[in-house]
TINURO-128639 format. One record per residue: residue number from 0; residue in one letter; x, y, z of N, C-alpha, C in turn. Coordinates in Angstrom, 3 decimals. Example, Ala and Ser with C-alpha at 12.3 -4.5 7.8 and 13.67 -1.06 7.14 Angstrom:
<rs>
{0; "a"; {13.190; -5.690; 7.800}; {12.300; -4.500; 7.800}; {13.200; -3.300; 7.800}}
{1; "s"; {12.850; -2.250; 7.080}; {13.670; -1.060; 7.140}; {12.900; 0.030; 7.870}}
</rs>
This chain:
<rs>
{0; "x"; {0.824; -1.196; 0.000}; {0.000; 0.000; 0.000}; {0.867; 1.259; 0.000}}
{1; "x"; {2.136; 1.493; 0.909}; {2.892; 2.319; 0.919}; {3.739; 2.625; -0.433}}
{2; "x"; {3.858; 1.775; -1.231}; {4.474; 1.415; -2.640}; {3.511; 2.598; -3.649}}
{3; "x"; {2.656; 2.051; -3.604}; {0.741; 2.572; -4.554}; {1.244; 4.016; -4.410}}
{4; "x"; {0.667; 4.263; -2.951}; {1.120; 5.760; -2.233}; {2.122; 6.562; -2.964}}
{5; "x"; {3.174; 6.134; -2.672}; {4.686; 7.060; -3.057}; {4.165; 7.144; -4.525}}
{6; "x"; {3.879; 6.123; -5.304}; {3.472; 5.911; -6.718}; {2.964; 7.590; -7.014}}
{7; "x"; {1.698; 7.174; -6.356}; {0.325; 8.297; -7.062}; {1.078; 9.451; -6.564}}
{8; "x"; {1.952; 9.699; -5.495}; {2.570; 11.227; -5.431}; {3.447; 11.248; -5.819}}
{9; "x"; {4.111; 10.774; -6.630}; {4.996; 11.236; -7.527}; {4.433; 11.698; -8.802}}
{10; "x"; {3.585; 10.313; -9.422}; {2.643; 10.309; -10.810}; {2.274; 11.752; -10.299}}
{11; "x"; {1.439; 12.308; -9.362}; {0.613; 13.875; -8.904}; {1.798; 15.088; -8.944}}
{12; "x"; {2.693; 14.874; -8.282}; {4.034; 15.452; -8.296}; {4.769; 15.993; -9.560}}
{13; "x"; {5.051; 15.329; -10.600}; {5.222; 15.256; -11.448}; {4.366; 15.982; -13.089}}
{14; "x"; {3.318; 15.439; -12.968}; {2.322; 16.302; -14.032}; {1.776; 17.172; -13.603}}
{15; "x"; {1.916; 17.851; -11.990}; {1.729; 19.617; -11.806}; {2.576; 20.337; -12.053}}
{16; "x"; {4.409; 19.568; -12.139}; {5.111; 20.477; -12.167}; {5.357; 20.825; -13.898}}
{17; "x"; {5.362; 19.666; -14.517}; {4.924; 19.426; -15.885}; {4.381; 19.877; -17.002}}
{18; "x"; {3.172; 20.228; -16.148}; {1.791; 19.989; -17.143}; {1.796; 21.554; -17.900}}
{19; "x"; {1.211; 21.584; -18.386}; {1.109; 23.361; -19.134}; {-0.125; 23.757; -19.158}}
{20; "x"; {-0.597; 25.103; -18.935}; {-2.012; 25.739; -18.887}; {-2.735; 25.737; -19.708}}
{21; "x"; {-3.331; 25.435; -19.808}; {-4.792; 25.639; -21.309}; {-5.218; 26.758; -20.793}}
{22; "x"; {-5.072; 28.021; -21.975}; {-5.213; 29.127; -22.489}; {-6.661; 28.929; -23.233}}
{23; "x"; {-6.849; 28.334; -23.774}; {-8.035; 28.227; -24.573}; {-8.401; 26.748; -25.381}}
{24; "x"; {-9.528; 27.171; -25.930}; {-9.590; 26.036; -27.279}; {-9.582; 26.232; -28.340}}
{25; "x"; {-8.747; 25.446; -29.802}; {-8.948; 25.641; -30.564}; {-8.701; 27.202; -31.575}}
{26; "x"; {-7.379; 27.544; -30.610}; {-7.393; 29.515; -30.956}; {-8.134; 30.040; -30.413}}
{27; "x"; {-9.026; 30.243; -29.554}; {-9.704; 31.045; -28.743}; {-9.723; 30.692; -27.524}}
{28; "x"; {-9.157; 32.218; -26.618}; {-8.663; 32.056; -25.617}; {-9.868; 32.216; -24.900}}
{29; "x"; {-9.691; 31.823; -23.684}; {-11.080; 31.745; -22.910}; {-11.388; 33.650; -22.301}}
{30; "x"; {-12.301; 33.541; -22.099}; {-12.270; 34.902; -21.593}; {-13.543; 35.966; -22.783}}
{31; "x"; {-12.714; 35.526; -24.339}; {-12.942; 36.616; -25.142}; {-14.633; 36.376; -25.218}}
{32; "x"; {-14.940; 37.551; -26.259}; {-15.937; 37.906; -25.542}; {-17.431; 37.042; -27.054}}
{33; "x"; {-18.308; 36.862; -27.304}; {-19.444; 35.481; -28.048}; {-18.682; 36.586; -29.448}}
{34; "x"; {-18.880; 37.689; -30.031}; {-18.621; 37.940; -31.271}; {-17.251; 37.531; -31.717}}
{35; "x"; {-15.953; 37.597; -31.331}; {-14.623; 37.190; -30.905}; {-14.429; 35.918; -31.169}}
{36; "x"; {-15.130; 34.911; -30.328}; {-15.323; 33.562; -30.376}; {-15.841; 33.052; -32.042}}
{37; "x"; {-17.210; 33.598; -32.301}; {-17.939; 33.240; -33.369}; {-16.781; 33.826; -34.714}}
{38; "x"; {-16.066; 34.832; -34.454}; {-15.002; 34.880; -35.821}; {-14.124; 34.180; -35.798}}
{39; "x"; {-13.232; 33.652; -34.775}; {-12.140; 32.983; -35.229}; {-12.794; 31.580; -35.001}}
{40; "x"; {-14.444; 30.579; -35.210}; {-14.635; 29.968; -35.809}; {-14.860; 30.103; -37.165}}
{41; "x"; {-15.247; 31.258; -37.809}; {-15.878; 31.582; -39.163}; {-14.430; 31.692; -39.814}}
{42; "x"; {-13.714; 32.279; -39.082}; {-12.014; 32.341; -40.144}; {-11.870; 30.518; -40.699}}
{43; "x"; {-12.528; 29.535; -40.043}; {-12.314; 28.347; -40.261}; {-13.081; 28.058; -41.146}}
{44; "x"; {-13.866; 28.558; -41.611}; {-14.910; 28.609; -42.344}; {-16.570; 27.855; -41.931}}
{45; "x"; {-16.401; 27.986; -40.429}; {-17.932; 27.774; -40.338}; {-18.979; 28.751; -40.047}}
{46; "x"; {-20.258; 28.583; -39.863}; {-21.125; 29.647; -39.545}; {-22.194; 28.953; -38.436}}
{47; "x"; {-22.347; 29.161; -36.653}; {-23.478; 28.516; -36.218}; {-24.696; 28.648; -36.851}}
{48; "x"; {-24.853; 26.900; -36.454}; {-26.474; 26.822; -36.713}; {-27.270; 27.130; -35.525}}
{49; "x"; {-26.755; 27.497; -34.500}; {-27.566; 28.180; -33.219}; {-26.645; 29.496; -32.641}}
{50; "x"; {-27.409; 29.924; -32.245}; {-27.119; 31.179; -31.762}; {-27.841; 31.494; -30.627}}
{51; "x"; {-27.215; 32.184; -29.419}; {-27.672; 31.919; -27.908}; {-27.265; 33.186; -26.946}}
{52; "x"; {-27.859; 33.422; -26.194}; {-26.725; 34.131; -24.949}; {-26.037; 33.089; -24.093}}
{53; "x"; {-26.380; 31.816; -23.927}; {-25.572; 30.485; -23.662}; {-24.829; 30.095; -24.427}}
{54; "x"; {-24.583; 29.879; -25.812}; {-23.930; 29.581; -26.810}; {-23.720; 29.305; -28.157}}
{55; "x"; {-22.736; 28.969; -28.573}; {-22.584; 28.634; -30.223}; {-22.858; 27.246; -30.582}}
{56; "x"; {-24.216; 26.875; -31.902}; {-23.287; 25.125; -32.298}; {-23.195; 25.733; -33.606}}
{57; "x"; {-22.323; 24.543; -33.794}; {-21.787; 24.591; -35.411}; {-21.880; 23.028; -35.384}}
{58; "x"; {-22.465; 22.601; -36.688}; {-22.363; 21.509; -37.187}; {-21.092; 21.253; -37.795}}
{59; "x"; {-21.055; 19.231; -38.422}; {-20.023; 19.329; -39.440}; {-18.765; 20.193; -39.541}}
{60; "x"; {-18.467; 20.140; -38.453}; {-17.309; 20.462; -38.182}; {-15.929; 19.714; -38.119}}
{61; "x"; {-14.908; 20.036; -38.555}; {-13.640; 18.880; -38.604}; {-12.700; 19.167; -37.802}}
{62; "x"; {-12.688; 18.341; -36.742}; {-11.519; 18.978; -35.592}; {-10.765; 17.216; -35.453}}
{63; "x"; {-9.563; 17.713; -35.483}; {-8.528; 16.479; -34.890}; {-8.641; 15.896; -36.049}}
{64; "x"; {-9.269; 15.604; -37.521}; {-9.480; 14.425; -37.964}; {-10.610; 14.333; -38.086}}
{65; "x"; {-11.545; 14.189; -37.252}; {-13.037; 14.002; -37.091}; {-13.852; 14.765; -37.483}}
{66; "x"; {-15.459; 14.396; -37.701}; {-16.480; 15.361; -37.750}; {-17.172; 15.137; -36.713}}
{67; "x"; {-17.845; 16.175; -36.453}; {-18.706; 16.323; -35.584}; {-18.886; 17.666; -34.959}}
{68; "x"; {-20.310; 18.109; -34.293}; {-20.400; 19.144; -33.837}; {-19.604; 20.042; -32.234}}
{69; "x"; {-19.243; 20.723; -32.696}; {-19.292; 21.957; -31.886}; {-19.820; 23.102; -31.010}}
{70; "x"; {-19.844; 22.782; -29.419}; {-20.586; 24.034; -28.716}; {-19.492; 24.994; -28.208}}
{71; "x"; {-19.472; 26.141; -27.978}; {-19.109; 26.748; -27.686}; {-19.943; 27.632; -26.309}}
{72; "x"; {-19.590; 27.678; -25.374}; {-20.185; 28.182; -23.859}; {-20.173; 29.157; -23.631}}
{73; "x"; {-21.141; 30.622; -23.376}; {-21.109; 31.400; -23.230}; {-21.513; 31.841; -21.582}}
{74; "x"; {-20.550; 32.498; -20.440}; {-21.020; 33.015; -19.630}; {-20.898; 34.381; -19.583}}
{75; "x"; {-22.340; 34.991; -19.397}; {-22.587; 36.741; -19.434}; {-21.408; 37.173; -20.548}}
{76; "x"; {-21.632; 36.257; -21.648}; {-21.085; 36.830; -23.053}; {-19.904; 36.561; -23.161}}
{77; "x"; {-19.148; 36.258; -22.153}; {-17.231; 35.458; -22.456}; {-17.548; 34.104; -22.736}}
{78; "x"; {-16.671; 33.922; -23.562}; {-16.503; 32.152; -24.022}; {-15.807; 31.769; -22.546}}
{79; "x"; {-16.438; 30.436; -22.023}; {-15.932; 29.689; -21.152}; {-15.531; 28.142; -20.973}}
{80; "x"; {-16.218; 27.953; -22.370}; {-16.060; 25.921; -22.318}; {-16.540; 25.880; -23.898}}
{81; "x"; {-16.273; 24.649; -23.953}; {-16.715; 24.162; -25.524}; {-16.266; 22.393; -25.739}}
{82; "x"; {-17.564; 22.389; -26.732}; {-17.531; 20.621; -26.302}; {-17.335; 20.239; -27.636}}
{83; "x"; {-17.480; 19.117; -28.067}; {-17.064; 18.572; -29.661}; {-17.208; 16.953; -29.591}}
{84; "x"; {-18.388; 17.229; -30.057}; {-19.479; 16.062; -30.106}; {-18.951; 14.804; -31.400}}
{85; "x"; {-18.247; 13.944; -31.269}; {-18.057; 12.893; -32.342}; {-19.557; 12.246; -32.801}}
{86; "x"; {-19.244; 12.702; -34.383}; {-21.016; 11.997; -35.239}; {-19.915; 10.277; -35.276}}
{87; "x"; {-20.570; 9.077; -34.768}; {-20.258; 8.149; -35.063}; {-20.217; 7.931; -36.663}}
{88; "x"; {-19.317; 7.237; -37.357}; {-19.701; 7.088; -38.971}; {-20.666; 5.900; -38.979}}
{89; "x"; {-21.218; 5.360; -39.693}; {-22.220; 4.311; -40.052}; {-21.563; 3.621; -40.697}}
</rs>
């Protein structure tokens, strides 16, 4: 058990001193403000199919390789999160 222990605090130890900050997603840094967000997706060439004071989707979207949709999270108008929904292929 004491073995496990030392283990997981080092493994913990190690990828805090390590690890690097996420600034954002995808080129957009968190913070900026839903118009900000919605252009440097459109520089990619998409356009949401929803529009929100909660947030952005964009369909058909290609991230990593993949398709699938895109939310983008809006709190009191700053981007704060964003998700990216894999369409299974058939």
């Amino acid at each position: 058990m004491k073995k496990i222990a030392i283990a997981i605090f080092i493994l913990v130890t190690l990828t805090s001193i390590y690890s690097v900050p996420l600034t954002g997603f995808w080129g957009i840094e968190w913070g900026v403000s839903a118009i900000q967000a919605e252009e440097a997706i459109s520089k990619k060439g998409y356009t949401p199919v929803y529009r929100a004071d909660i947030g952005l989707i964009y369909e058909k979207v290609k991230f990593a390789g993949r398709e699938g949709d895109l939310v983008l999270f809006l709190n009191n108008g700053r981007f704060f999160q964003s998700c990216f929904i894999i369409i299974p292929e058939d």
